[in-house]
BALOBA-1460 file (C-alpha; in Angstrom, 3 decimals):
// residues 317
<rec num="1" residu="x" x="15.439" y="-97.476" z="-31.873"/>
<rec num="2" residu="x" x="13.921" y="-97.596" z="-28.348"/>
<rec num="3" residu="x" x="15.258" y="-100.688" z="-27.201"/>
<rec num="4" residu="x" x="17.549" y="-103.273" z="-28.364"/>
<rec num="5" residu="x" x="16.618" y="-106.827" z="-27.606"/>
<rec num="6" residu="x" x="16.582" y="-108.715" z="-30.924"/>
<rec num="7" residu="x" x="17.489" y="-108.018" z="-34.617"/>
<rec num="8" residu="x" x="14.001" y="-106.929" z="-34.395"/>
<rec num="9" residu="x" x="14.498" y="-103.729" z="-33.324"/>
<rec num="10" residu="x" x="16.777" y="-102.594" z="-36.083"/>
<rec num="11" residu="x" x="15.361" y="-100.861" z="-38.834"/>
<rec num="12" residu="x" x="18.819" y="-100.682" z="-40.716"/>
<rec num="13" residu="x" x="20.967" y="-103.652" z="-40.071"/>
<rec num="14" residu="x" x="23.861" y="-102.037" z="-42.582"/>
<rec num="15" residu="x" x="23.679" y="-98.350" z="-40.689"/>
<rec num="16" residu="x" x="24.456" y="-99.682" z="-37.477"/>
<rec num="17" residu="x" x="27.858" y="-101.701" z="-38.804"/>
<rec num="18" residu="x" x="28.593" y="-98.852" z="-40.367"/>
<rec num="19" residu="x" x="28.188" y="-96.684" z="-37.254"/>
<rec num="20" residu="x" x="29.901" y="-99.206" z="-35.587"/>
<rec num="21" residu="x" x="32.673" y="-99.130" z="-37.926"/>
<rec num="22" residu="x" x="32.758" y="-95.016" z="-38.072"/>
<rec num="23" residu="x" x="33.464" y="-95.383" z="-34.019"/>
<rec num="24" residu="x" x="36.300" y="-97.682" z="-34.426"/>
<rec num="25" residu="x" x="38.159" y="-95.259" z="-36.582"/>
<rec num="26" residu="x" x="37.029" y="-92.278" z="-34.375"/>
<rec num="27" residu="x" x="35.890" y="-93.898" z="-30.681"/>
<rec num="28" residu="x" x="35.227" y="-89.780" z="-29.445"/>
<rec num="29" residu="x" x="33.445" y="-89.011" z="-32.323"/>
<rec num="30" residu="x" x="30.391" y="-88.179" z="-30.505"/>
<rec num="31" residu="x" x="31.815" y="-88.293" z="-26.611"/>
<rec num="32" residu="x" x="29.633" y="-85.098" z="-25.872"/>
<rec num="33" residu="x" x="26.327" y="-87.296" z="-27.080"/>
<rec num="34" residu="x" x="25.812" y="-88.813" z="-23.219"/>
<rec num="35" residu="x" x="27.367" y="-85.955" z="-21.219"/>
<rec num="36" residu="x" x="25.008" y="-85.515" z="-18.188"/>
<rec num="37" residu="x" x="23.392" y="-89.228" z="-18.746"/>
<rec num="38" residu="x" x="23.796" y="-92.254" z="-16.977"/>
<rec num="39" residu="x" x="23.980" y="-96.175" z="-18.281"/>
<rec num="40" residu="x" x="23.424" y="-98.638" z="-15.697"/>
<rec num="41" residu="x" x="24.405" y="-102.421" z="-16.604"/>
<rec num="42" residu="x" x="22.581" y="-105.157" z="-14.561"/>
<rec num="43" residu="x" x="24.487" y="-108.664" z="-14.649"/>
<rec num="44" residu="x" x="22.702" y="-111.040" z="-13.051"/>
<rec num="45" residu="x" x="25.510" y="-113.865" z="-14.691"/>
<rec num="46" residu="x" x="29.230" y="-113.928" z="-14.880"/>
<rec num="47" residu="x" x="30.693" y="-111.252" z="-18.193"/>
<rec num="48" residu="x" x="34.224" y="-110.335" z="-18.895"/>
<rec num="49" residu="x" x="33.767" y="-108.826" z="-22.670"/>
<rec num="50" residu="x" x="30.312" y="-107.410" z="-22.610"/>
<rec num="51" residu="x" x="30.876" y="-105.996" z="-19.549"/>
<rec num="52" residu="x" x="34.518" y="-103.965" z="-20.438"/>
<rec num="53" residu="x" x="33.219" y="-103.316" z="-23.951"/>
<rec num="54" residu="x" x="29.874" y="-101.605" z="-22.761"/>
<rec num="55" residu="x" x="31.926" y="-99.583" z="-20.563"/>
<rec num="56" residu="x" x="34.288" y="-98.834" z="-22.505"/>
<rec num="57" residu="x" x="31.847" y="-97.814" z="-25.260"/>
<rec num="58" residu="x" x="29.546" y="-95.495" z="-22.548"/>
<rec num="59" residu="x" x="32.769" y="-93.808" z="-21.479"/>
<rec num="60" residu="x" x="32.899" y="-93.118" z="-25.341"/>
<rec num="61" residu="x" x="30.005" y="-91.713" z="-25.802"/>
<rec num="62" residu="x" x="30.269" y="-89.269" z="-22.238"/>
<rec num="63" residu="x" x="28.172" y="-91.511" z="-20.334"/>
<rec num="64" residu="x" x="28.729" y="-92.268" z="-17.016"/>
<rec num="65" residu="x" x="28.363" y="-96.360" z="-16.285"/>
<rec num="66" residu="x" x="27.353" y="-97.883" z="-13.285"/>
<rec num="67" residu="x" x="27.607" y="-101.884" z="-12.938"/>
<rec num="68" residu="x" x="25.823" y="-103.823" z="-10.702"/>
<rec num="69" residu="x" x="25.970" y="-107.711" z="-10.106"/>
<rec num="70" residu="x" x="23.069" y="-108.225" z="-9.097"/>
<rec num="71" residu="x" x="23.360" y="-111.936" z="-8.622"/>
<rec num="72" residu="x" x="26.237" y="-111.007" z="-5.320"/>
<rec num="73" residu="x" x="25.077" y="-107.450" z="-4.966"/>
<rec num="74" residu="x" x="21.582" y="-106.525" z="-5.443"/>
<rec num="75" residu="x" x="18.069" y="-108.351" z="-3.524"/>
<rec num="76" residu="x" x="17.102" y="-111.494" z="-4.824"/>
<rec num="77" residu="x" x="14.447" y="-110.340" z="-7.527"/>
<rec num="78" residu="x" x="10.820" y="-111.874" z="-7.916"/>
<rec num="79" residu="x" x="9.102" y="-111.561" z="-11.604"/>
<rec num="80" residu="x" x="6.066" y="-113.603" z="-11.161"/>
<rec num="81" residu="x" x="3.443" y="-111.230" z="-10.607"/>
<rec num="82" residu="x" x="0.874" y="-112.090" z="-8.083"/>
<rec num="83" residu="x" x="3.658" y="-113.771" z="-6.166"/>
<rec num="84" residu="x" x="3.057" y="-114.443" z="-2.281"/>
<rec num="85" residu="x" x="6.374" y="-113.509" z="-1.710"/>
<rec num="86" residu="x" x="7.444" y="-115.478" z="1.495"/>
<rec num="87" residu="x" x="10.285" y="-117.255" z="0.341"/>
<rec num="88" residu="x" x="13.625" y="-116.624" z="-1.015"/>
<rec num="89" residu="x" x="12.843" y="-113.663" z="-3.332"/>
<rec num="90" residu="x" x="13.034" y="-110.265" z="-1.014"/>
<rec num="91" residu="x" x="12.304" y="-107.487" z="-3.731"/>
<rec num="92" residu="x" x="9.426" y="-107.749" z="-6.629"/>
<rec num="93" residu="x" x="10.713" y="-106.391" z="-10.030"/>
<rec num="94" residu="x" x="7.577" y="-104.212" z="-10.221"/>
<rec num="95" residu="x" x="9.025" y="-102.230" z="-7.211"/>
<rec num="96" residu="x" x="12.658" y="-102.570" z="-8.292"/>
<rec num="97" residu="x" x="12.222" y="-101.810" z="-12.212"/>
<rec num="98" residu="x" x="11.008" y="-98.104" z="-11.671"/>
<rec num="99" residu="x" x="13.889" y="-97.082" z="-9.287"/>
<rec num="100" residu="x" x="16.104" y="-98.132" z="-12.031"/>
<rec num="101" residu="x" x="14.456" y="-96.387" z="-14.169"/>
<rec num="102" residu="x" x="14.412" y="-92.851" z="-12.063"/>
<rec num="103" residu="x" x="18.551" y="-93.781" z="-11.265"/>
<rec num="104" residu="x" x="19.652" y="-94.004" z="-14.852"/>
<rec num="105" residu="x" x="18.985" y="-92.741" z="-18.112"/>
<rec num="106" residu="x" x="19.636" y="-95.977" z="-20.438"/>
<rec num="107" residu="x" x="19.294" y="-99.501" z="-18.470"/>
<rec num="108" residu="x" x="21.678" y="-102.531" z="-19.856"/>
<rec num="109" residu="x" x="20.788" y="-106.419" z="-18.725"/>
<rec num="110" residu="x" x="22.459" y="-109.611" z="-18.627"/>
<rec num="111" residu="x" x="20.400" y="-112.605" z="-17.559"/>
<rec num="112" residu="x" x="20.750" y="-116.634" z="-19.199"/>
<rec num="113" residu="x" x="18.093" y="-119.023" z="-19.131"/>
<rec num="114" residu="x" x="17.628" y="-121.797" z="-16.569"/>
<rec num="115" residu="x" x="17.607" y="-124.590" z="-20.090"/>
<rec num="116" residu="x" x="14.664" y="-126.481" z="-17.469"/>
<rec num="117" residu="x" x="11.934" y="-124.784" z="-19.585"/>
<rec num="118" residu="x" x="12.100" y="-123.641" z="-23.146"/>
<rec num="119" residu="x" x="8.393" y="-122.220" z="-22.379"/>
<rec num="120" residu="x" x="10.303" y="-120.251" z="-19.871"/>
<rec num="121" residu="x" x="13.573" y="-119.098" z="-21.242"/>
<rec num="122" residu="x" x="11.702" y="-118.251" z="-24.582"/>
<rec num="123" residu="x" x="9.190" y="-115.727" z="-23.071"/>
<rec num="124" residu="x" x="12.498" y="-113.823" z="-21.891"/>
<rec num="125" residu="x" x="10.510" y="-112.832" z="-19.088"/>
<rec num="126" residu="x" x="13.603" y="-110.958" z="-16.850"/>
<rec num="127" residu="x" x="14.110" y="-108.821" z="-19.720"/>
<rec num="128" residu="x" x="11.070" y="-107.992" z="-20.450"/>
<rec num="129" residu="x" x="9.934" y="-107.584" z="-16.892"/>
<rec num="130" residu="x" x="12.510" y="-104.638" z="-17.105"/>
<rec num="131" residu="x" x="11.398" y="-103.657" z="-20.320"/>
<rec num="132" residu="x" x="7.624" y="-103.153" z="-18.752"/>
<rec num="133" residu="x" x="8.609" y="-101.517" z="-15.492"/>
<rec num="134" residu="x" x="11.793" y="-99.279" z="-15.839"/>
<rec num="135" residu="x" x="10.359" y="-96.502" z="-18.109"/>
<rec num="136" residu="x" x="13.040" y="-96.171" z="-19.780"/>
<rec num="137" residu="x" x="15.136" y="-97.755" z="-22.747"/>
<rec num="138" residu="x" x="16.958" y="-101.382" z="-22.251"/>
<rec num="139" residu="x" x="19.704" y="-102.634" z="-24.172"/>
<rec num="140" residu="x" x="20.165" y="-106.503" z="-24.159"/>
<rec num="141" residu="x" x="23.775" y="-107.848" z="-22.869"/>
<rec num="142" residu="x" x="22.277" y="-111.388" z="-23.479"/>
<rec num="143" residu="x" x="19.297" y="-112.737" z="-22.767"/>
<rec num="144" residu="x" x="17.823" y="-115.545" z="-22.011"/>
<rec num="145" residu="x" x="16.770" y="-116.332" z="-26.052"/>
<rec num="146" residu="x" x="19.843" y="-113.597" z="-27.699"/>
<rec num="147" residu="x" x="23.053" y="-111.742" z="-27.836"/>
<rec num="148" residu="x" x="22.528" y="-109.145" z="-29.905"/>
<rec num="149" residu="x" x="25.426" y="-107.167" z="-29.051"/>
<rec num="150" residu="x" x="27.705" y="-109.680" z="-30.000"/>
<rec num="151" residu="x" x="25.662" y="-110.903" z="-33.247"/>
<rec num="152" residu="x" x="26.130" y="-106.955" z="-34.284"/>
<rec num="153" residu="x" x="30.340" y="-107.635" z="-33.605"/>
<rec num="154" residu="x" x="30.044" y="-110.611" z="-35.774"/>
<rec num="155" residu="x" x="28.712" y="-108.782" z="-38.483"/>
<rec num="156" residu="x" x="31.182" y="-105.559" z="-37.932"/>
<rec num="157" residu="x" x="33.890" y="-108.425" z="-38.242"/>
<rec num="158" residu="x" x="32.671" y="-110.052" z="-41.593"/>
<rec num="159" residu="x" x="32.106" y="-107.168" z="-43.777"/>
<rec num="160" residu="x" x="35.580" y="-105.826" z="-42.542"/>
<rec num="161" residu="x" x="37.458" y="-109.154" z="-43.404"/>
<rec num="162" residu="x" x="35.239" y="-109.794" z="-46.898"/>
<rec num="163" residu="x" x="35.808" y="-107.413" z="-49.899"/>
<rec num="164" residu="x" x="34.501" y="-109.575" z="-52.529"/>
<rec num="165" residu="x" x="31.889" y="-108.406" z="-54.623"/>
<rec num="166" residu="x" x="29.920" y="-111.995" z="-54.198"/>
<rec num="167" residu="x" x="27.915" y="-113.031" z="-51.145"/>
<rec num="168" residu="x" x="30.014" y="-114.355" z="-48.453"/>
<rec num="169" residu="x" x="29.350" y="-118.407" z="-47.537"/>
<rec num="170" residu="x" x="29.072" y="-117.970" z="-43.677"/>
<rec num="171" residu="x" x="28.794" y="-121.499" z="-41.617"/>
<rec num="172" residu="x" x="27.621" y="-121.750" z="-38.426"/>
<rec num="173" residu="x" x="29.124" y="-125.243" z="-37.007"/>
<rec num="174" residu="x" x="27.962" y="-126.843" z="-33.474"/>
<rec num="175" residu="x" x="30.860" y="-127.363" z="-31.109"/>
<rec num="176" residu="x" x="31.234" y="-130.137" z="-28.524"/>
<rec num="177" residu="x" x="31.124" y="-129.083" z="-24.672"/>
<rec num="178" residu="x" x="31.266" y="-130.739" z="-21.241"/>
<rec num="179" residu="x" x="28.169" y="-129.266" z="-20.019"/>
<rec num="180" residu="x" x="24.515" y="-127.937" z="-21.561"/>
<rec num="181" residu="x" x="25.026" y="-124.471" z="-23.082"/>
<rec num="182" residu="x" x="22.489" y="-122.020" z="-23.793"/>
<rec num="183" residu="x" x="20.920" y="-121.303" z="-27.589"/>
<rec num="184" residu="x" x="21.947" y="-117.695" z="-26.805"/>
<rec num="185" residu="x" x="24.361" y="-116.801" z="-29.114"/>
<rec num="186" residu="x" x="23.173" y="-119.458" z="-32.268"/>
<rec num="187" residu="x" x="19.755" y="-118.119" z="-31.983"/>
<rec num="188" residu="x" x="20.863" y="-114.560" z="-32.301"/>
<rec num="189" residu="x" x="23.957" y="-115.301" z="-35.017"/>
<rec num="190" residu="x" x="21.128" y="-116.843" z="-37.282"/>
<rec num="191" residu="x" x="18.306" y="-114.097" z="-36.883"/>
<rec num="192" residu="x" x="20.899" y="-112.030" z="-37.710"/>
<rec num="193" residu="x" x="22.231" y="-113.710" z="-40.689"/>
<rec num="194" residu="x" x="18.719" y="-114.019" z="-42.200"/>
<rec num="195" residu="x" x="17.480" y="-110.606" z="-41.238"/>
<rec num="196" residu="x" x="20.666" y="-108.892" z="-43.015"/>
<rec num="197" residu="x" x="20.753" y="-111.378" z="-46.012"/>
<rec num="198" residu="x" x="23.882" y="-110.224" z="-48.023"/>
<rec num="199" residu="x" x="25.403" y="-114.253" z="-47.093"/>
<rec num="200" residu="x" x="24.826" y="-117.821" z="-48.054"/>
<rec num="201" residu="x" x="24.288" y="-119.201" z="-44.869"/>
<rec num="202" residu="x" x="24.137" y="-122.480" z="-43.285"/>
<rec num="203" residu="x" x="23.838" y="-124.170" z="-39.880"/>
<rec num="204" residu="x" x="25.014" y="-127.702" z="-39.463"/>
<rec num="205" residu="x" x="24.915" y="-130.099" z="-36.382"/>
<rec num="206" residu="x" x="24.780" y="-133.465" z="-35.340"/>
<rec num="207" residu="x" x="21.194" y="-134.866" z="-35.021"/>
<rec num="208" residu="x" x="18.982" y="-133.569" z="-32.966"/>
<rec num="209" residu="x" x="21.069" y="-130.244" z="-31.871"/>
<rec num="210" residu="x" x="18.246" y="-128.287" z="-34.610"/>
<rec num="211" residu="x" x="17.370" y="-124.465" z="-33.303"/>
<rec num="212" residu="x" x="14.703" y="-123.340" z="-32.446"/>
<rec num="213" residu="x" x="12.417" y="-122.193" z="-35.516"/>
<rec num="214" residu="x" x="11.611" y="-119.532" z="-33.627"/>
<rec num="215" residu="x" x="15.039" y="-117.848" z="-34.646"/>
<rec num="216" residu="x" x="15.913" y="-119.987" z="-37.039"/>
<rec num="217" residu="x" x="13.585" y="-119.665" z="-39.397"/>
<rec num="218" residu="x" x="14.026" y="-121.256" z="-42.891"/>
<rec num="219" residu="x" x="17.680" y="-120.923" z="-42.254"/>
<rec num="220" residu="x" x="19.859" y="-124.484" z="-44.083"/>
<rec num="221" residu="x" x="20.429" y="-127.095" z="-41.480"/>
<rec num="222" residu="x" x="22.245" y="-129.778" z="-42.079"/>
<rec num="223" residu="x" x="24.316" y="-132.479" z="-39.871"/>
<rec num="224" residu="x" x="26.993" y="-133.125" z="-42.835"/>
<rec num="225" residu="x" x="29.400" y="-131.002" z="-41.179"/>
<rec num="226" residu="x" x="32.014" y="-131.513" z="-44.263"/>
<rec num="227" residu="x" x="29.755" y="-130.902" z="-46.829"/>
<rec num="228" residu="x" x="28.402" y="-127.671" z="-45.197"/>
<rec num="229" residu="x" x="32.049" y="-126.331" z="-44.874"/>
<rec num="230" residu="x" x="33.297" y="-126.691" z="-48.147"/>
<rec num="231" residu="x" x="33.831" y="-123.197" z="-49.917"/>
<rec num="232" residu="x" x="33.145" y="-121.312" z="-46.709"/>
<rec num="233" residu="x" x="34.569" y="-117.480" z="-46.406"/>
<rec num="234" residu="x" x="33.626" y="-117.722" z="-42.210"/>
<rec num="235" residu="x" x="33.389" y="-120.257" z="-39.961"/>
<rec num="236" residu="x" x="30.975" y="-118.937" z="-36.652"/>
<rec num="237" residu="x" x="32.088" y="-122.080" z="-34.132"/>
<rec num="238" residu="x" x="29.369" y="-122.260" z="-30.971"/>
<rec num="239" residu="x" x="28.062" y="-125.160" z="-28.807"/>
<rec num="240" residu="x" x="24.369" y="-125.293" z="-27.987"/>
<rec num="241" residu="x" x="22.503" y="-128.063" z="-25.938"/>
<rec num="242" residu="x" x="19.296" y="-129.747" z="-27.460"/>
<rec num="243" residu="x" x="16.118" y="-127.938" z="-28.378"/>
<rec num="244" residu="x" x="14.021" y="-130.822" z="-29.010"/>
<rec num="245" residu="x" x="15.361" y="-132.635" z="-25.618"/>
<rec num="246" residu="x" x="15.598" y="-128.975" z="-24.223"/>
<rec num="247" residu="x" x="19.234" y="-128.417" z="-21.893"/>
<rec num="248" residu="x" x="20.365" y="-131.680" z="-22.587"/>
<rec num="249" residu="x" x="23.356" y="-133.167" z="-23.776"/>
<rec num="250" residu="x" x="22.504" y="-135.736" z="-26.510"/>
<rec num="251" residu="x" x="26.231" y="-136.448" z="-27.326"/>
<rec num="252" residu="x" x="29.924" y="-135.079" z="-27.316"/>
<rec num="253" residu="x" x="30.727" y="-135.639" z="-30.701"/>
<rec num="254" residu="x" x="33.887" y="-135.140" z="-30.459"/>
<rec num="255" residu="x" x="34.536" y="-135.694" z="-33.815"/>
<rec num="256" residu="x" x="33.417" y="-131.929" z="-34.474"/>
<rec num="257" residu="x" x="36.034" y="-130.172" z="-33.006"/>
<rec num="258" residu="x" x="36.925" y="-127.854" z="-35.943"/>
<rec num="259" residu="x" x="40.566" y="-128.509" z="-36.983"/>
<rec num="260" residu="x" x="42.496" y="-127.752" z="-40.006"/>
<rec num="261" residu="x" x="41.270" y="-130.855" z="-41.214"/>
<rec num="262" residu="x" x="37.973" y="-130.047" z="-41.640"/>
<rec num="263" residu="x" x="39.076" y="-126.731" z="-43.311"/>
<rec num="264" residu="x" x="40.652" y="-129.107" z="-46.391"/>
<rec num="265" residu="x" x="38.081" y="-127.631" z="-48.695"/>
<rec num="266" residu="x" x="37.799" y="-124.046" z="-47.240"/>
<rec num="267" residu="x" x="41.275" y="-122.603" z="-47.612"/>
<rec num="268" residu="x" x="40.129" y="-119.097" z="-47.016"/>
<rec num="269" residu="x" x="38.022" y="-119.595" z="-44.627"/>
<rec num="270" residu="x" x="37.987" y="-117.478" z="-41.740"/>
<rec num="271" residu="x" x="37.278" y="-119.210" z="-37.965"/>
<rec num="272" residu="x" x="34.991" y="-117.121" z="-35.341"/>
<rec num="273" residu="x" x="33.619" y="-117.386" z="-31.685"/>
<rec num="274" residu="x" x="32.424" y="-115.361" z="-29.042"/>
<rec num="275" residu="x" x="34.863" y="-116.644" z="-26.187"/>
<rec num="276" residu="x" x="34.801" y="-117.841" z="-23.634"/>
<rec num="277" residu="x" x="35.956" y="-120.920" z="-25.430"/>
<rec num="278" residu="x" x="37.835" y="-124.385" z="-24.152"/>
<rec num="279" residu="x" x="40.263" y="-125.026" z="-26.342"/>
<rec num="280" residu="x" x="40.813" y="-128.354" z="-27.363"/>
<rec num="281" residu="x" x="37.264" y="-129.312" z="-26.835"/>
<rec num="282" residu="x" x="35.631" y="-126.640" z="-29.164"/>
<rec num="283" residu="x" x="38.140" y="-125.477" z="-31.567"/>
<rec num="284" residu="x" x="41.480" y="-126.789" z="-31.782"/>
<rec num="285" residu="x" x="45.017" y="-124.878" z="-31.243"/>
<rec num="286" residu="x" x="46.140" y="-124.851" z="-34.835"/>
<rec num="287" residu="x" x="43.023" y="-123.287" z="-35.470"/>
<rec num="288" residu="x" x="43.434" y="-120.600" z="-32.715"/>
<rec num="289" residu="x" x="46.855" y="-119.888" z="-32.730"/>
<rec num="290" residu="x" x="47.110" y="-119.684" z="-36.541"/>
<rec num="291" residu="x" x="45.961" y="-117.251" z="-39.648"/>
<rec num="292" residu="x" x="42.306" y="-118.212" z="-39.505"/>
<rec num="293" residu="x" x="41.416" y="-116.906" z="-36.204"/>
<rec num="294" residu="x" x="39.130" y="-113.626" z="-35.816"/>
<rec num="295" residu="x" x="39.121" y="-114.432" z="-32.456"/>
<rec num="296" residu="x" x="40.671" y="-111.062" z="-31.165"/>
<rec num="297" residu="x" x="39.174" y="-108.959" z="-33.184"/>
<rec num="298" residu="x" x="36.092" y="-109.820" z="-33.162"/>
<rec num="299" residu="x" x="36.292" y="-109.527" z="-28.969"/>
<rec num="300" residu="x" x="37.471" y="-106.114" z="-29.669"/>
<rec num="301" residu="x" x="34.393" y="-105.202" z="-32.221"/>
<rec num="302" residu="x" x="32.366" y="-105.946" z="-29.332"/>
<rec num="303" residu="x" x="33.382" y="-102.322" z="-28.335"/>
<rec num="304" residu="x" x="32.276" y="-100.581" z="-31.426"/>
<rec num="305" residu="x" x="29.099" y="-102.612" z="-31.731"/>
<rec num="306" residu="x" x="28.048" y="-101.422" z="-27.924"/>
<rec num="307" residu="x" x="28.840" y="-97.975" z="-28.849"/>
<rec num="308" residu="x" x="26.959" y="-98.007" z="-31.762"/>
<rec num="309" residu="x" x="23.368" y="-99.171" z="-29.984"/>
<rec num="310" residu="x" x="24.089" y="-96.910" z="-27.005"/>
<rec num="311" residu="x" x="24.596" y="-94.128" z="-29.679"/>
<rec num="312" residu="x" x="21.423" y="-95.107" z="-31.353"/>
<rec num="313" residu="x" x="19.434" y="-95.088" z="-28.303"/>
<rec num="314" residu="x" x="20.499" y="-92.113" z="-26.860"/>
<rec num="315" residu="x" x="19.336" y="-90.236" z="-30.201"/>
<rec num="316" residu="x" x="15.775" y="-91.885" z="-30.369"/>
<rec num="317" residu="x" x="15.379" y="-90.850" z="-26.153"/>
């Protein structure tokens, strides 16, 4: 593996949870793989678990981190080539990417779209601007389009919590919000889903909240929430704005806040999201305070998923 931006780059979905899962019963088992090597993780938007876990994971694996927001920290960074750069924008990537790429030995980036362009946001064009220029490998901490590192978590989480000898029935169910959110997380829970295909999977949404076919493939979609519940072993729980009406808000919908109620015909179902989360307007306290949540540990897979890319990459350098 010589980068990690989608499921795309994985040739082995299964050996990387199970890598993932080796490190959680052993986190040192190969702290002596990036002795001498340096990680450097570019945020250019807010983190709190991507950026510990990464950390966390690089100190793992003997590498030393360096963070840098480079939103409050770092020159504001133009990507359009050919730019006449007499405005806000003080440093071109092309100039900036290579530097990086002589400072460290891995580069990590964190960067959401703008949800003004879908043109835009899909070409993922800060990512792979970095990609082009560093020289060396990058490791998506969310994109613009994907969030592989946590879609990797998810799956970490589900085959630890599902013995069963039959496919699992995974849901993923839209979520109201106060505000637009990005597609970052669905799109990459669903390529992932259909890429590893050991689940029955489903998406369902109101009207007019359909993904992207670009990651969704033929994934199911439907907007009978109920229906698409019933029997479910895990419940992924994630707002997303419009695709078709691209950033916008087409509705609350209130009415699919995921509460016990609308577990009736799932009893074993289990409830996941990535966090941040606002309770009471995405998923309801009975659901987060009770036996259904995976809430904490699937935050805390997001350390063992991290460590398991890094470890990848560093092998493949």
């Amino acid at each position: 593996m010589k980068q990690f931006i989608t499921v795309k780059d994985v040739k082995d979905i299964d050996a990387l949870i199970r890598q993932g899962r080796e490190y959680k019963a052993n986190r040192l088992k190969d702290e002596a793989l990036g002795r001498g090597k340096r990680i450097g993780l570019m945020f250019f938007n807010p983190s709190m678990r991507t950026r510990l876990s990464t950390q966390i994971a690089a100190k793992n694996l003997g590498l030393d981190p360096i963070v840098l927001n480079a939103g409050t920290e770092g020159w504001a960074l133009e990507f359009q080539d050919g730019a006449v750069m007499n405005g806000t924008t003080v440093e071109h990537i092309r100039d900036a990417a290579p530097i990086l790429g002589s400072y460290f030995d891995v580069l990590c980036v964190r960067t959401f779209p703008k949800l003004a362009s879908r043109e835009e946001d899909e070409s993922d064009h800060v990512i792979r601007a970095f990609i082009r220029h560093a020289g060396i490998p990058v490791i998506s901490l969310e994109s613009a389009t994907c969030h592989p590192l946590q879609s990797l978590a998810d799956l970490i989480t589900i085959t630890e919590h599902f013995q069963e000898s039959r496919k699992p029935k995974i849901v993923l169910t839209w979520a109201p919000h106060i505000k637009p959110i990005p597609h970052c997380v669905a799109n990459s829970f669903t390529e992932w889903m259909l890429a590893w295909g050991k689940a029955d999977f489903v998406v369902t949404a109101p009207k007019g909240y359909e993904l992207s076919p670009t990651f969704a493939g033929d994934a199911t979609f439907t907007d009978r929430q109920n229906e698409a519940l019933e029997g479910a072993d895990f419940v992924y729980v994630k707002n997303w704005s419009s695709v078709s009406e691209y950033g916008k808000v087409l509705g609350q919908h209130p009415e699919w806040m995921l509460t016990e109620k609308h577990l009736s015909r799932a009893p074993k179902a289990k409830v996941m999201h990535c966090l941040p989360l606002r309770r009471n307007v995405e998923l309801s306290d009975e659901i987060l305070d009770g036996p259904r949540s995976l809430l904490t540990p699937l935050a805390t897979n997001r350390v063992w998923s991290a460590q398991s890319v890094i470890s990848e990459i560093l092998r493949n350098r």
